[in-house]
N, C-alpha and C positions, 0 to 999 in steps of 0.2 A: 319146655316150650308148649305150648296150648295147641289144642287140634287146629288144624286150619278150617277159617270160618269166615273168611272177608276174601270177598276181590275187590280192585275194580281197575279202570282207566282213567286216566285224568291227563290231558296235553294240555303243553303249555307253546303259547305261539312268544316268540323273543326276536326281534328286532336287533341287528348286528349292526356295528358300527364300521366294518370292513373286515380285513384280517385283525385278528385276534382272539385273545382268550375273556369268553363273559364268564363270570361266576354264577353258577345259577343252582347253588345249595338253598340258598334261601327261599325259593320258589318251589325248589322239590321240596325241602320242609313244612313250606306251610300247607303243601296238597296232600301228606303224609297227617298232618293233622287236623286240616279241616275232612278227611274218609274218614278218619279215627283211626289210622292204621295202629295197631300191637305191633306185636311179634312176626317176623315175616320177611321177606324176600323180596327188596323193591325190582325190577328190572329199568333202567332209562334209557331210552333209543331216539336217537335221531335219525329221521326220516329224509335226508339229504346225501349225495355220493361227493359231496363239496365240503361238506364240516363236519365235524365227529364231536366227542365227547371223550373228555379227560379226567381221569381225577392227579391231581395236583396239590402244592405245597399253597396255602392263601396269605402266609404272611410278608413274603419278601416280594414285592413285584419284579426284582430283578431275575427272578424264576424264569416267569412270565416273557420276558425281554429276550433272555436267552435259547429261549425256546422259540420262539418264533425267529430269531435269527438263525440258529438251529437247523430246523426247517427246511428255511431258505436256501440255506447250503447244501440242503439235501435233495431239492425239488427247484431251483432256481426257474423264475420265468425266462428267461435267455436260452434255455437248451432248445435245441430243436427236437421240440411235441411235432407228430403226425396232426391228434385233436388240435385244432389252434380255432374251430370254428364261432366259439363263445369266448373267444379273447385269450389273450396270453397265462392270463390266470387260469385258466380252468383245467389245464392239461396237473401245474402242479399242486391245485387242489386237490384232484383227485388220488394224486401219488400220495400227499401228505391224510388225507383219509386213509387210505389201504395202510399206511404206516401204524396207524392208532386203531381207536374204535369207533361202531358207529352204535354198540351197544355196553353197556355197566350192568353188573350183579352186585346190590350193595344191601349186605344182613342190616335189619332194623330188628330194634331190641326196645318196648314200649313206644313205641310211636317215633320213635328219631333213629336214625342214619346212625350204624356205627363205623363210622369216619375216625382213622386219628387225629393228633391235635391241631396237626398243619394243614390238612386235608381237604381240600373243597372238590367241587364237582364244576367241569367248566362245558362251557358247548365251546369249541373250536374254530372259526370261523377261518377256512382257507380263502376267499376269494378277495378280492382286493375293494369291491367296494359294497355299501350295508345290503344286505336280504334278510327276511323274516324266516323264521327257522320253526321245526316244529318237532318240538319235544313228545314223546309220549312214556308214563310215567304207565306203570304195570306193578301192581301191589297186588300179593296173595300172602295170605298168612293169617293171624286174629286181631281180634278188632281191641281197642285199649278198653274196655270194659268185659272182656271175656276172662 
């Protein structure tokens, strides 16, 4: 692995369609190569106590399905939340964040993510209806021409 020689930051704003899972490998990719990132240590965080950040199986959506029913079962809006002041979703958002992450460590090895084969990168969206979410993507390590 080459000395480290490259940082930088790069956020991405994404736009949720309610509860669920976006896949947003493809976006960290292409900020991974338009830095020029090498070799290196991505960090991904989301900056919300409402959605997190998963990594996950991308080819079966019934992953996806289960998981958010999953969830459900574990965080249900019906329990009696204290918080109830931002609506009935918000108390089990925040359980189902504390449950996952709201940060990834994922090795890159020439400019790409090394991910397994099934493996995507998802932003999580607990809350029941769409909010803009903000990604921030933290690359240190060298640059693909080092």
């Amino acid at each position: 692995m080459q000395a480290v020689t490259h940082q930088f930051l790069h956020r991405l704003s994404l736009q949720t369609r309610g509860q669920g899972l976006t896949d947003i490998t493809r976006e960290i990719a292409s900020a991974l190569a338009s830095h020029g990132a090498g070799d290196g240590l991505l960090t991904v965080f989301v900056r919300h106590t409402s959605a997190s950040l998963t990594i996950q199986e991308n080819a079966d959506p019934d992953v996806r399905a289960d998981l958010l029913t999953a969830f459900d079962r574990l965080a249900p809006e019906t329990a009696p939340y204290i918080h109830t002041i931002e609506g009935p979703d918000d108390m089990p958002a925040h359980i189902k964040t504390a449950l996952t992450d709201t940060s990834l460590s994922v090795p890159v090895e020439c400019g790409r993510m090394v991910l397994g084969t099934w493996q995507g990168i998802y932003l999580f969206e607990h809350r029941s209806r769409p909010h803009r979410r903000e990604v921030v993507l933290h690359f240190i390590g060298g640059t693909r021409d080092a």
